[in-house]
N, CA, C and O atoms as a Maestro MAE file, in Angstrom:
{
 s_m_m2io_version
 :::
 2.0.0
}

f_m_ct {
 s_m_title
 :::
 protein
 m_atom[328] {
  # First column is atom index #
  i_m_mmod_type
  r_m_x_coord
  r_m_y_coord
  r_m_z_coord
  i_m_residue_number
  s_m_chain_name
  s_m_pdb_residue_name
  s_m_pdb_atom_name
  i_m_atomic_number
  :::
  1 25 7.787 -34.599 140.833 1 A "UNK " " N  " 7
  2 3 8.165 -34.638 142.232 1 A "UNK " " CA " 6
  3 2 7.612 -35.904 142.882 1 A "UNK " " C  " 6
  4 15 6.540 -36.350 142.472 1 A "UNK " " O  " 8
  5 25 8.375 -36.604 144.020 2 A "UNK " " N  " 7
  6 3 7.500 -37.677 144.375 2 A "UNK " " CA " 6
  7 2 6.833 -37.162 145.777 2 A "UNK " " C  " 6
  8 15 7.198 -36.136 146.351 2 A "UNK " " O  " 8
  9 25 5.918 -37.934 146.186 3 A "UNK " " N  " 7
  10 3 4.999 -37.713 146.814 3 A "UNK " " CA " 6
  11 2 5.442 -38.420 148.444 3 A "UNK " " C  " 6
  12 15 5.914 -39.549 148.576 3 A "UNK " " O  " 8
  13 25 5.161 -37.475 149.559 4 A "UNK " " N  " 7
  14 3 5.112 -37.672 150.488 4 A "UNK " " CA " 6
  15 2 6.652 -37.966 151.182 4 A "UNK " " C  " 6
  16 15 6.863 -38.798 152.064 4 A "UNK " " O  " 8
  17 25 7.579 -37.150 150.614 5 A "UNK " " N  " 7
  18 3 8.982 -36.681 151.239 5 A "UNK " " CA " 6
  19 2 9.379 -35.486 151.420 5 A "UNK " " C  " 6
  20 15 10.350 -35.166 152.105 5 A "UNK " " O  " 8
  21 25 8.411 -34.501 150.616 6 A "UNK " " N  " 7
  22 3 8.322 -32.838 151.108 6 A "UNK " " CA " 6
  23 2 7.930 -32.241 152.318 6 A "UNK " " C  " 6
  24 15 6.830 -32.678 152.656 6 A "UNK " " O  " 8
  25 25 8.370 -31.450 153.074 7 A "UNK " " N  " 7
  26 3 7.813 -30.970 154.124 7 A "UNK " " CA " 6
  27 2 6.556 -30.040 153.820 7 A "UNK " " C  " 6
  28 15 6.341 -29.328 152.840 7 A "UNK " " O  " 8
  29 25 5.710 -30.291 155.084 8 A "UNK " " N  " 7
  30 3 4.867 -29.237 154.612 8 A "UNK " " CA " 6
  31 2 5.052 -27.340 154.886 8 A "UNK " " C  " 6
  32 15 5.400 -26.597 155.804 8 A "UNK " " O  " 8
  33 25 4.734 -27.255 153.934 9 A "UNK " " N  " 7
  34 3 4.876 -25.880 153.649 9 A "UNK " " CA " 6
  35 2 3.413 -25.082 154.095 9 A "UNK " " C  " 6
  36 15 2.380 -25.176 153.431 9 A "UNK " " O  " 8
  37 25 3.569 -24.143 155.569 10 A "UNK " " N  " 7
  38 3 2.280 -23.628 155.654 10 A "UNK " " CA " 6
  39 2 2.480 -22.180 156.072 10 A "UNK " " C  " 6
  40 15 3.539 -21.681 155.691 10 A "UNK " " O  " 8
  41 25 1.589 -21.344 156.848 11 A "UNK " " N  " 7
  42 3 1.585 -20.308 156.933 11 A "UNK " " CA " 6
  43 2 1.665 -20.129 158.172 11 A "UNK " " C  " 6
  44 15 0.696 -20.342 158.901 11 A "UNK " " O  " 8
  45 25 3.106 -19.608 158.738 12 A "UNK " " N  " 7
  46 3 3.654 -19.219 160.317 12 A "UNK " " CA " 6
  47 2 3.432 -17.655 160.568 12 A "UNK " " C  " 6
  48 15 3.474 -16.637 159.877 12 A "UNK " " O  " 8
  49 25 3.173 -17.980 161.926 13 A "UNK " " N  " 7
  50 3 3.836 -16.716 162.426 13 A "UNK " " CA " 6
  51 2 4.853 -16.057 163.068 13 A "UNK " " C  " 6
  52 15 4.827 -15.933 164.293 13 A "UNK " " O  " 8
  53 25 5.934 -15.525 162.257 14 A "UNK " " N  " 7
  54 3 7.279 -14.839 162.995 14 A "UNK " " CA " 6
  55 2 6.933 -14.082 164.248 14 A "UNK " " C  " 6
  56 15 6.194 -13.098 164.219 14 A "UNK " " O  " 8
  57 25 7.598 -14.659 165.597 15 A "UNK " " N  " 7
  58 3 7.613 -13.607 166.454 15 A "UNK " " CA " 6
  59 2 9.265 -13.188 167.014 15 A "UNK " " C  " 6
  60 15 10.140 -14.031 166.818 15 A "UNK " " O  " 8
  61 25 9.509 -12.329 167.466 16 A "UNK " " N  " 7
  62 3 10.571 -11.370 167.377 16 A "UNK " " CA " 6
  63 2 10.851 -10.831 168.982 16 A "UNK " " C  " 6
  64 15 9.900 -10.357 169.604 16 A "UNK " " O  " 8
  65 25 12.082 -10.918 169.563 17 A "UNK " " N  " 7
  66 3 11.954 -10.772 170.907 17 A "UNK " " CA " 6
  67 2 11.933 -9.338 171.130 17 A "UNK " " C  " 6
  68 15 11.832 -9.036 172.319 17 A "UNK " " O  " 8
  69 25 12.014 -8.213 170.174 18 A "UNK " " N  " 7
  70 3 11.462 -6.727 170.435 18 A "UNK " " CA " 6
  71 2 9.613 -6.812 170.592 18 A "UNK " " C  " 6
  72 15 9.169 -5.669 170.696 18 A "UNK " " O  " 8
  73 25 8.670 -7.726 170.621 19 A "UNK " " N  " 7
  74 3 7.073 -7.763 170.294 19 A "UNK " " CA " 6
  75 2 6.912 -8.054 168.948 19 A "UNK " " C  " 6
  76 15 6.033 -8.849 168.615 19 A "UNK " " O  " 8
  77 25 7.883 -7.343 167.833 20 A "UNK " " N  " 7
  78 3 6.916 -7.802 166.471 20 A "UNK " " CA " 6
  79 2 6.755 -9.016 165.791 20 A "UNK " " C  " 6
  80 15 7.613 -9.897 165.763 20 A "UNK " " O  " 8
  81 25 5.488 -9.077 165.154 21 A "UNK " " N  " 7
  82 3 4.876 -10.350 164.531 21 A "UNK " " CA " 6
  83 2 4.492 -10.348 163.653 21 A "UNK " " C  " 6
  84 15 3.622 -9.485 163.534 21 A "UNK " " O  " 8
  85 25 4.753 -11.206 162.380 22 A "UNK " " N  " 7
  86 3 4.877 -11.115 161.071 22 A "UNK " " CA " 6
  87 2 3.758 -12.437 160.440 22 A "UNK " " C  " 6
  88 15 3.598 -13.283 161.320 22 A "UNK " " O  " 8
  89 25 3.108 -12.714 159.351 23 A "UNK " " N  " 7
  90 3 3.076 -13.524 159.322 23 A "UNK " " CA " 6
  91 2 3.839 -14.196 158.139 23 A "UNK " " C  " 6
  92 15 4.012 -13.231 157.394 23 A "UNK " " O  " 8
  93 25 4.431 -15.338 157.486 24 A "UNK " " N  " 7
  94 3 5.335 -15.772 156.307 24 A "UNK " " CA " 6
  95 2 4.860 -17.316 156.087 24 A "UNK " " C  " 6
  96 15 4.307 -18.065 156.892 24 A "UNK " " O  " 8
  97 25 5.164 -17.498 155.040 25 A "UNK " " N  " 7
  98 3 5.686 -19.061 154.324 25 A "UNK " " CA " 6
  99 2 6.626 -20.068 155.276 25 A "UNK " " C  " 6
  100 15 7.640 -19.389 155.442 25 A "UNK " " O  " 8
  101 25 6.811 -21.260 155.949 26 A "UNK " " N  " 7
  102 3 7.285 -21.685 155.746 26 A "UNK " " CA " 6
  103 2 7.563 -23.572 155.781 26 A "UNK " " C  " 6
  104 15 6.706 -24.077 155.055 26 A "UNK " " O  " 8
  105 25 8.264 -24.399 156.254 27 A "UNK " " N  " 7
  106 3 7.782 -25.011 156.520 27 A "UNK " " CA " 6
  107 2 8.326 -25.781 158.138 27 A "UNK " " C  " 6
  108 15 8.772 -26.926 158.216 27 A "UNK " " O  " 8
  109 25 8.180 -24.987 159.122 28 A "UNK " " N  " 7
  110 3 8.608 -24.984 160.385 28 A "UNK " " CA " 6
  111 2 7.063 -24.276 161.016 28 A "UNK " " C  " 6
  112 15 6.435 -23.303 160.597 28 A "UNK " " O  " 8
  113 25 6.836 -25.011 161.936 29 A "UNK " " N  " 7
  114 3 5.624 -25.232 162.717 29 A "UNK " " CA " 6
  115 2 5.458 -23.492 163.118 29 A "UNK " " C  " 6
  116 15 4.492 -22.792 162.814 29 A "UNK " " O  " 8
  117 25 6.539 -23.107 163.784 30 A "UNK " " N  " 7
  118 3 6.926 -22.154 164.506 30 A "UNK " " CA " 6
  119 2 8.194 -21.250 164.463 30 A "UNK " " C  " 6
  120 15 9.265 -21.856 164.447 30 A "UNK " " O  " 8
  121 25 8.233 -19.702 164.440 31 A "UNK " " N  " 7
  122 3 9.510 -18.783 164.052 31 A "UNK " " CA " 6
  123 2 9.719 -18.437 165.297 31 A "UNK " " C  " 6
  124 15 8.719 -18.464 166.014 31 A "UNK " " O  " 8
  125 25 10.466 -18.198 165.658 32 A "UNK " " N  " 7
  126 3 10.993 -17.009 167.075 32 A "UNK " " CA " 6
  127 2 12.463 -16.502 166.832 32 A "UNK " " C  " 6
  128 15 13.315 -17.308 167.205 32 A "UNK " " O  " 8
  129 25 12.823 -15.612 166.414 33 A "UNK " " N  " 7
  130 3 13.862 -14.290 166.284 33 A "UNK " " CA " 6
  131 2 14.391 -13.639 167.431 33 A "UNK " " C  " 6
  132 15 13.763 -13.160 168.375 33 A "UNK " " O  " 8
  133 25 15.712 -13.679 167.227 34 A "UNK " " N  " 7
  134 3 16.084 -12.784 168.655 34 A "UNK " " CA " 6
  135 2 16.214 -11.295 168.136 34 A "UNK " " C  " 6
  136 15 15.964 -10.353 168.887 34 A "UNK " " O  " 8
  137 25 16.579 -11.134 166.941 35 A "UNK " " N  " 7
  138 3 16.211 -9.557 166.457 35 A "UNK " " CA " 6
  139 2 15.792 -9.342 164.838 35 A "UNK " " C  " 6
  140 15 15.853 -10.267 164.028 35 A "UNK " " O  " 8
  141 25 15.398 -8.106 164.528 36 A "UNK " " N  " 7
  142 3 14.378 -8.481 163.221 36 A "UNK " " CA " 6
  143 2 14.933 -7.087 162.650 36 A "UNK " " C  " 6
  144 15 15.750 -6.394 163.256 36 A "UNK " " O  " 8
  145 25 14.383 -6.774 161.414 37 A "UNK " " N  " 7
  146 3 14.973 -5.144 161.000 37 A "UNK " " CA " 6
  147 2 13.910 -4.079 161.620 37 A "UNK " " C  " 6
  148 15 13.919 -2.913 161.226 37 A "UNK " " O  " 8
  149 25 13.084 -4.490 162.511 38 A "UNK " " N  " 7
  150 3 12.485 -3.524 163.257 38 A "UNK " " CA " 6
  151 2 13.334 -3.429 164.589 38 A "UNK " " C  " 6
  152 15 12.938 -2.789 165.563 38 A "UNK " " O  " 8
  153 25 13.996 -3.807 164.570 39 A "UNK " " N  " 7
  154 3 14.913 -3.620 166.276 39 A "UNK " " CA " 6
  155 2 16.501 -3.670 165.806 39 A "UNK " " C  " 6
  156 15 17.477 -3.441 166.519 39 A "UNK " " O  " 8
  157 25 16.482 -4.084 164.202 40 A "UNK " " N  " 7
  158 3 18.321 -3.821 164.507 40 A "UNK " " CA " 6
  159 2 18.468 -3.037 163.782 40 A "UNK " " C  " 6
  160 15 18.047 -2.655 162.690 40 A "UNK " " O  " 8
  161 25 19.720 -2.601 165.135 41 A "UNK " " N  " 7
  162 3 20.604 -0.986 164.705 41 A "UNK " " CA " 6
  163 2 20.976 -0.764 163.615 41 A "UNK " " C  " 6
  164 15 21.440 0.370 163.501 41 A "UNK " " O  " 8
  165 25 20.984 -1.528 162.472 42 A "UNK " " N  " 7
  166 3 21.209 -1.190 161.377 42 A "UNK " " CA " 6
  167 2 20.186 -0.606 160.672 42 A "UNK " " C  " 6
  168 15 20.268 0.329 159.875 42 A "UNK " " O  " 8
  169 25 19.180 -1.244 161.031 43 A "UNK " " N  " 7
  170 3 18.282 -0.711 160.213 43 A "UNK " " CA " 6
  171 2 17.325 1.020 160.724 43 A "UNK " " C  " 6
  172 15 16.618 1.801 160.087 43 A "UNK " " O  " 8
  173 25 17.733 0.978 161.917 44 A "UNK " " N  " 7
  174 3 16.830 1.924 162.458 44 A "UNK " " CA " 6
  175 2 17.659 2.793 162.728 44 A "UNK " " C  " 6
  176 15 17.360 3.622 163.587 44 A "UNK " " O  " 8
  177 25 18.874 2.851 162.105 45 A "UNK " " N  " 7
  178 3 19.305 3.877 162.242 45 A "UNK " " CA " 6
  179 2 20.355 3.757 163.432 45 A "UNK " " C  " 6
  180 15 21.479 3.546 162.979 45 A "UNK " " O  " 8
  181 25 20.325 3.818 164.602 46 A "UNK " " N  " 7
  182 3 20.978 3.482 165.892 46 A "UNK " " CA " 6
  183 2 22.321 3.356 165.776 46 A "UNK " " C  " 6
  184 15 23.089 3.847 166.603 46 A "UNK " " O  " 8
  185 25 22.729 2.654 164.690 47 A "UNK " " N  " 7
  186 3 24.209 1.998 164.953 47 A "UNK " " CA " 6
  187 2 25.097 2.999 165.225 47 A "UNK " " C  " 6
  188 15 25.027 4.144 164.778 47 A "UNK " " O  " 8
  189 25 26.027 2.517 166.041 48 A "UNK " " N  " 7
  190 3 26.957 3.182 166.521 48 A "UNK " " CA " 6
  191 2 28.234 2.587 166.138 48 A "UNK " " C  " 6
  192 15 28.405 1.370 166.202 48 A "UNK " " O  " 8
  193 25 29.480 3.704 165.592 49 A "UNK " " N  " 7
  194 3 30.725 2.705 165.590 49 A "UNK " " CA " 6
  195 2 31.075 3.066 166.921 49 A "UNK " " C  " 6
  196 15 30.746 3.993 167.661 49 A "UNK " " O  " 8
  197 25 31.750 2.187 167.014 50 A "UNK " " N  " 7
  198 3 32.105 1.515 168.517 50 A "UNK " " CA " 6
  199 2 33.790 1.632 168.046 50 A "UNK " " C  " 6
  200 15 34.203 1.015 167.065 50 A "UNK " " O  " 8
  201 25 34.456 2.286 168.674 51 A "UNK " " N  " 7
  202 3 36.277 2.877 168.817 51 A "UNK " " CA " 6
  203 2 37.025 2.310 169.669 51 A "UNK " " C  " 6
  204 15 36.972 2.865 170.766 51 A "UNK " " O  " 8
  205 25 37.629 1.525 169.622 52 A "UNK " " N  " 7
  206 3 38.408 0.627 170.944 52 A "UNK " " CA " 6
  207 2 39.506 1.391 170.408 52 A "UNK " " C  " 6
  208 15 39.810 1.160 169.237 52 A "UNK " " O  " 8
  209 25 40.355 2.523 171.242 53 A "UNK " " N  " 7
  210 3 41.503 2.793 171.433 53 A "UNK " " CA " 6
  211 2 41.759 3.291 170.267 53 A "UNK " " C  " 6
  212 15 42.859 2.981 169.811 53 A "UNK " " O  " 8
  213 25 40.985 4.080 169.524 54 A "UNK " " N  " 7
  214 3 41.788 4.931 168.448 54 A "UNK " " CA " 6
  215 2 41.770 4.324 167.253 54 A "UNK " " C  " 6
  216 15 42.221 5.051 166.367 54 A "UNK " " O  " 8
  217 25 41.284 2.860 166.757 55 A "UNK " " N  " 7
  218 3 41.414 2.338 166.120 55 A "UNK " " CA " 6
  219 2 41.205 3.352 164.491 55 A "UNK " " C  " 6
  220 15 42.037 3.504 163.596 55 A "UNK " " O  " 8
  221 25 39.548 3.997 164.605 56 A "UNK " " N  " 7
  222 3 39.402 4.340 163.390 56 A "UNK " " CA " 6
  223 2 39.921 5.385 163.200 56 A "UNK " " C  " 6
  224 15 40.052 5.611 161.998 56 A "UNK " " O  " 8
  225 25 40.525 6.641 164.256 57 A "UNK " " N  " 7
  226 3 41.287 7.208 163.832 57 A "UNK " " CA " 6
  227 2 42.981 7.035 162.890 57 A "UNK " " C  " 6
  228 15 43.499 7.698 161.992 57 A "UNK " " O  " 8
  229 25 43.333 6.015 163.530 58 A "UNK " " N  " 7
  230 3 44.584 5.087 163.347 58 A "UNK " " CA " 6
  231 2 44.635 4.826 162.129 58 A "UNK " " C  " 6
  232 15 45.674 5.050 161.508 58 A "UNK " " O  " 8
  233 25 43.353 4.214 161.424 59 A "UNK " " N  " 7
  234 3 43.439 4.066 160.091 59 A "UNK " " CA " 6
  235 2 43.062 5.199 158.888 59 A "UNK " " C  " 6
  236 15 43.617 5.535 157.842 59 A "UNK " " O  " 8
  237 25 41.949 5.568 159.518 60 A "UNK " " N  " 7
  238 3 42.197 6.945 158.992 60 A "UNK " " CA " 6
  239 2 43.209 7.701 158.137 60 A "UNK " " C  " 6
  240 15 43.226 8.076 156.964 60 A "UNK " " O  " 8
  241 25 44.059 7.781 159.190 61 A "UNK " " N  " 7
  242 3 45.101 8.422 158.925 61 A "UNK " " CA " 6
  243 2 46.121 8.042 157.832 61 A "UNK " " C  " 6
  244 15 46.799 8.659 157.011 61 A "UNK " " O  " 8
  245 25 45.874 6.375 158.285 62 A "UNK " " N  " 7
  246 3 46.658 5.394 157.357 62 A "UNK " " CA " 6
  247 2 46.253 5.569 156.032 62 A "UNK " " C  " 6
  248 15 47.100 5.808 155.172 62 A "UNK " " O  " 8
  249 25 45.433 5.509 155.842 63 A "UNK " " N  " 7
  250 3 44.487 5.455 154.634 63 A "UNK " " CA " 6
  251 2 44.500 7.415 153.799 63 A "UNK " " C  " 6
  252 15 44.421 7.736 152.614 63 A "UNK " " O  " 8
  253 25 44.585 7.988 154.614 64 A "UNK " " N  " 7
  254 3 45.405 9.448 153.499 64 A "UNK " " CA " 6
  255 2 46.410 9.724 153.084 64 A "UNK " " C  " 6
  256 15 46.788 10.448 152.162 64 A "UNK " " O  " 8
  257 25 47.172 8.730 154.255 65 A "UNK " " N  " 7
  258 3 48.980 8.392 153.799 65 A "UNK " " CA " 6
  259 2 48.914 7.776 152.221 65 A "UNK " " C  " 6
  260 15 49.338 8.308 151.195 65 A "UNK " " O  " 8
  261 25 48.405 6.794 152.342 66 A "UNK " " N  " 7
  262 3 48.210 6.168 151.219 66 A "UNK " " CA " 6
  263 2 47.654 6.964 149.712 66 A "UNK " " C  " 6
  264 15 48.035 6.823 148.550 66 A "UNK " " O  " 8
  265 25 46.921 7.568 150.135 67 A "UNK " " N  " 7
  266 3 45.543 8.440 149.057 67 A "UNK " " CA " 6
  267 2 47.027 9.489 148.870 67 A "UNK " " C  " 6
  268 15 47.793 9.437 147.908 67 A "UNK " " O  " 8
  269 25 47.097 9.992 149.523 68 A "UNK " " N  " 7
  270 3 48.472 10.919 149.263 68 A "UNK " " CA " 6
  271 2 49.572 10.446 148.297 68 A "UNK " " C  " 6
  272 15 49.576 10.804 147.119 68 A "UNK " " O  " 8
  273 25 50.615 9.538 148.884 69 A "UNK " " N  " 7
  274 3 51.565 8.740 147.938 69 A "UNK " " CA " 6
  275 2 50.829 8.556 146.793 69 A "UNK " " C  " 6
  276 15 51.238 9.190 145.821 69 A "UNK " " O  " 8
  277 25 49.723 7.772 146.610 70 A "UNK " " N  " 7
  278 3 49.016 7.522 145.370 70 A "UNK " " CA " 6
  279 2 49.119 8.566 144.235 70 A "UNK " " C  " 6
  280 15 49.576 8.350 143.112 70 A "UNK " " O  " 8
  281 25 48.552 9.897 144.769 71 A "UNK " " N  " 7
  282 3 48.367 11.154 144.197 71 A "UNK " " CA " 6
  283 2 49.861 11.459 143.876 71 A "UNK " " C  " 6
  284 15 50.316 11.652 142.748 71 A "UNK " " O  " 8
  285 25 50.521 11.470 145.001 72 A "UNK " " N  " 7
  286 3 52.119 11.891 144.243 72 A "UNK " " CA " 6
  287 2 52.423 11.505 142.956 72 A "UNK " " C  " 6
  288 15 52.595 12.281 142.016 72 A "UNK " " O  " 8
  289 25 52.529 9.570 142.892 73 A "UNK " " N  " 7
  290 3 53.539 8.680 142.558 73 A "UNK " " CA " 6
  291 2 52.454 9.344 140.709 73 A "UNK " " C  " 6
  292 15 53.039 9.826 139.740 73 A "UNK " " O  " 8
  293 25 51.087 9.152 140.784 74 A "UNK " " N  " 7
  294 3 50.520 9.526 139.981 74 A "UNK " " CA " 6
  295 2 50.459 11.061 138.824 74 A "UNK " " C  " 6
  296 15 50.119 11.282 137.662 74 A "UNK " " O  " 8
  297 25 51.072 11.930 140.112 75 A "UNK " " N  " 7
  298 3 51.409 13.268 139.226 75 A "UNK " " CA " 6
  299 2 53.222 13.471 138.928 75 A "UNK " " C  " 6
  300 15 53.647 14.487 138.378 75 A "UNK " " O  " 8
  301 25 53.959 12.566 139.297 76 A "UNK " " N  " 7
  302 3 55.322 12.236 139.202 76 A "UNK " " CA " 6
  303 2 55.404 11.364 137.619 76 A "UNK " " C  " 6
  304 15 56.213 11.581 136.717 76 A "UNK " " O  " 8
  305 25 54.145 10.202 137.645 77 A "UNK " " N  " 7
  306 3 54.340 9.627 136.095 77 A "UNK " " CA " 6
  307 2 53.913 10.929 135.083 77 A "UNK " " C  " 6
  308 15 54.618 11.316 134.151 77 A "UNK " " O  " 8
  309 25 52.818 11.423 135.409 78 A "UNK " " N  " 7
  310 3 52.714 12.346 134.247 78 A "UNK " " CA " 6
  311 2 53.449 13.321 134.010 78 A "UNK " " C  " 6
  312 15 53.395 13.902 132.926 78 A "UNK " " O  " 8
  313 25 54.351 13.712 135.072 79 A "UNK " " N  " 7
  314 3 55.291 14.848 134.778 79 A "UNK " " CA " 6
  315 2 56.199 14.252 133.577 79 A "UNK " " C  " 6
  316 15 56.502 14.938 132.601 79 A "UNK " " O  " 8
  317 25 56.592 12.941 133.740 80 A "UNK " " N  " 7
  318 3 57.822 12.639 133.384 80 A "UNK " " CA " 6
  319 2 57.309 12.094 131.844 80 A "UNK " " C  " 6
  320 15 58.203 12.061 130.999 80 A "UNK " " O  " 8
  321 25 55.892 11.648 131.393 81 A "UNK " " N  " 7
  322 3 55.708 11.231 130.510 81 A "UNK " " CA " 6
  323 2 55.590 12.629 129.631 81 A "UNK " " C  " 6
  324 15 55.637 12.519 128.405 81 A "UNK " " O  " 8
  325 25 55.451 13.830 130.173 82 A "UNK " " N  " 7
  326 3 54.878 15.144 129.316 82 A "UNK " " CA " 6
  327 2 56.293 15.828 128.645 82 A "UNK " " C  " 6
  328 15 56.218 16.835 127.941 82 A "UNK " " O  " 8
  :::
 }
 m_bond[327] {
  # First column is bond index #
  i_m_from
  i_m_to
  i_m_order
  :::
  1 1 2 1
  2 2 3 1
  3 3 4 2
  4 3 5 1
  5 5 6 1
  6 6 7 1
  7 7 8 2
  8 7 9 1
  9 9 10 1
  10 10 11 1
  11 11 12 2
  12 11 13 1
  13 13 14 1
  14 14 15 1
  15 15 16 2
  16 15 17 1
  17 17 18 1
  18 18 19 1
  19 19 20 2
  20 19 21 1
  21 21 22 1
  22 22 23 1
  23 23 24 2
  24 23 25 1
  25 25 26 1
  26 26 27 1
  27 27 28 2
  28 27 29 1
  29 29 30 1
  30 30 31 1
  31 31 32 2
  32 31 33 1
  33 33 34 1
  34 34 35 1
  35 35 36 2
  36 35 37 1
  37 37 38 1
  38 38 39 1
  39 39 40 2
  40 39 41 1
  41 41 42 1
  42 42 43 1
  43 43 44 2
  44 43 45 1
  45 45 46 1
  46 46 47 1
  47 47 48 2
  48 47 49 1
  49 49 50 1
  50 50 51 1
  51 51 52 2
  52 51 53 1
  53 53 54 1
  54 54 55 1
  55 55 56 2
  56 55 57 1
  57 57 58 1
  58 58 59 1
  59 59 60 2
  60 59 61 1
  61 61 62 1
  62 62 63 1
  63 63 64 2
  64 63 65 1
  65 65 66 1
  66 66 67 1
  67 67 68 2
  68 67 69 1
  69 69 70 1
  70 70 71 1
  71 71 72 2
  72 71 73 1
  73 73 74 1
  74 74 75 1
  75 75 76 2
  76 75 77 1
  77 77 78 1
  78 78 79 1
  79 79 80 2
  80 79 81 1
  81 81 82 1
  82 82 83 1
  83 83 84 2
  84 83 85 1
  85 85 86 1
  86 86 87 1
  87 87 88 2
  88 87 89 1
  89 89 90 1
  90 90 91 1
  91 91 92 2
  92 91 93 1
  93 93 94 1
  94 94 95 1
  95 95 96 2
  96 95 97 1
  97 97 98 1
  98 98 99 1
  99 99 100 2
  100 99 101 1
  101 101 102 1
  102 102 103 1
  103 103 104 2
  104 103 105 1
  105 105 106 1
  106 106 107 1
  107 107 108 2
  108 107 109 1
  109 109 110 1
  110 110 111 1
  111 111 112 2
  112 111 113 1
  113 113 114 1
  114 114 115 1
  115 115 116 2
  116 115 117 1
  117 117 118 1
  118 118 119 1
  119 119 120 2
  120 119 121 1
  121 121 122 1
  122 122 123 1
  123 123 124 2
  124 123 125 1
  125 125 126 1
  126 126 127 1
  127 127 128 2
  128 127 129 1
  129 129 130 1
  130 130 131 1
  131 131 132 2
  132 131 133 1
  133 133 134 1
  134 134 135 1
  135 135 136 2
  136 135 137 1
  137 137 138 1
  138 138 139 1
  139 139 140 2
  140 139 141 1
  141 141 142 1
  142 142 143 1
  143 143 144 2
  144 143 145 1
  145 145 146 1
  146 146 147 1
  147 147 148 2
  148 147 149 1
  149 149 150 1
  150 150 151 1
  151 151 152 2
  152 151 153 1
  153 153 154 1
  154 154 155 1
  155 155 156 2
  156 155 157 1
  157 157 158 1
  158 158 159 1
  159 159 160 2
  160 159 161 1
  161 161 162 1
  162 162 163 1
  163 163 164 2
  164 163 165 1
  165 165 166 1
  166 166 167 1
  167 167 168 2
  168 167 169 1
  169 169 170 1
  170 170 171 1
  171 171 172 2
  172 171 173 1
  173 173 174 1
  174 174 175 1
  175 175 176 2
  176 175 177 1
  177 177 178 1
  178 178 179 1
  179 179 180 2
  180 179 181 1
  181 181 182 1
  182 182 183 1
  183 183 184 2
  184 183 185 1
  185 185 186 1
  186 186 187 1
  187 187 188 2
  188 187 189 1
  189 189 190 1
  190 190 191 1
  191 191 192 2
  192 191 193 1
  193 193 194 1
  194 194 195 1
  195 195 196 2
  196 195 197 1
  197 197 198 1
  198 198 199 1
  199 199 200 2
  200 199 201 1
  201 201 202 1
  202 202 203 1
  203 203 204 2
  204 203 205 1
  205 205 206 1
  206 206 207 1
  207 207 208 2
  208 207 209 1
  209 209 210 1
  210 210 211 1
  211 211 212 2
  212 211 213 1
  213 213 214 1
  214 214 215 1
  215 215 216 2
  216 215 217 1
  217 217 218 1
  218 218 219 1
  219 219 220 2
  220 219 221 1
  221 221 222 1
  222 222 223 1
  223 223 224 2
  224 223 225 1
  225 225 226 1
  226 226 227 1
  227 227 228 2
  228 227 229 1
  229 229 230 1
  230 230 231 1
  231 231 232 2
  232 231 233 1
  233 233 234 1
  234 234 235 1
  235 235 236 2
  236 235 237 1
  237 237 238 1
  238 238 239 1
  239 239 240 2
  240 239 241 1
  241 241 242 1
  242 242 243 1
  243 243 244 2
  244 243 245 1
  245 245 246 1
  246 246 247 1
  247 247 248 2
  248 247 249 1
  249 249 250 1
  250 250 251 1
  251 251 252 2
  252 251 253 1
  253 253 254 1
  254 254 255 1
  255 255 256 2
  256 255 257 1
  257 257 258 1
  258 258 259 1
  259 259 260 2
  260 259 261 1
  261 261 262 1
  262 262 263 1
  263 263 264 2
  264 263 265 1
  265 265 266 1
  266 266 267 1
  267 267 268 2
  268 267 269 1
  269 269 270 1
  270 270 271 1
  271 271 272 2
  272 271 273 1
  273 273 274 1
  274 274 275 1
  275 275 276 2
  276 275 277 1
  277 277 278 1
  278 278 279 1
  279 279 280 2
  280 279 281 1
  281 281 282 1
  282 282 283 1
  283 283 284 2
  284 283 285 1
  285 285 286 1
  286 286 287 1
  287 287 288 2
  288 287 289 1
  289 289 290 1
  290 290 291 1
  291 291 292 2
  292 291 293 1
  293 293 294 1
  294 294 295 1
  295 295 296 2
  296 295 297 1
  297 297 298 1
  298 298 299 1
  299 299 300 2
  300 299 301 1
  301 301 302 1
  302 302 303 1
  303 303 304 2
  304 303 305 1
  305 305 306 1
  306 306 307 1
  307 307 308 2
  308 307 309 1
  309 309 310 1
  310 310 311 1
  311 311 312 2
  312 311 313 1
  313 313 314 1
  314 314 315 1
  315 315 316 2
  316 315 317 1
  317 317 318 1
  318 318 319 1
  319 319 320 2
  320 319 321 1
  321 321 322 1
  322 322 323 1
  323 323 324 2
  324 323 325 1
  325 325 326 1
  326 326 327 1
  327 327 328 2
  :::
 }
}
């Protein structure tokens, strides 16, 4: 490696705009996070699907139409192969 074109690599502290503070590797003076897996909804559970107008019902539905035909078209080949 040559010398004196690496950044330095030291020991930060992550802070997180819910309060939490971590400490990590890196080589940036300073961390600041607008959300972390202690505050996002994914991780804590929280998430919500969010339904604009029926959407996931809409597909839903679409999607057994499908699972259905599938199942038909599938017990229609084996009839005909038996």
């Amino acid at each position: 490696m040559k010398e004196k074109i690496h950044p330095q690599y030291q020991e930060v502290t992550v802070h997180c705009s819910c309060g939490a503070t971590w400490k990590t590797g890196s080589t940036m003076k300073e961390l600041r996070l607008e959300i972390c897996s202690s505050c996002h909804p994914f991780f804590t559970g929280k998430a919500k699907l969010i339904d604009t107008a029926g959407r996931v019902e809409r597909f839903q539905k679409r999607y057994a139409k499908s699972t259905v035909a599938v199942a038909a078209a599938a017990a229609a080949a084996a009839d005909s192969n038996s």
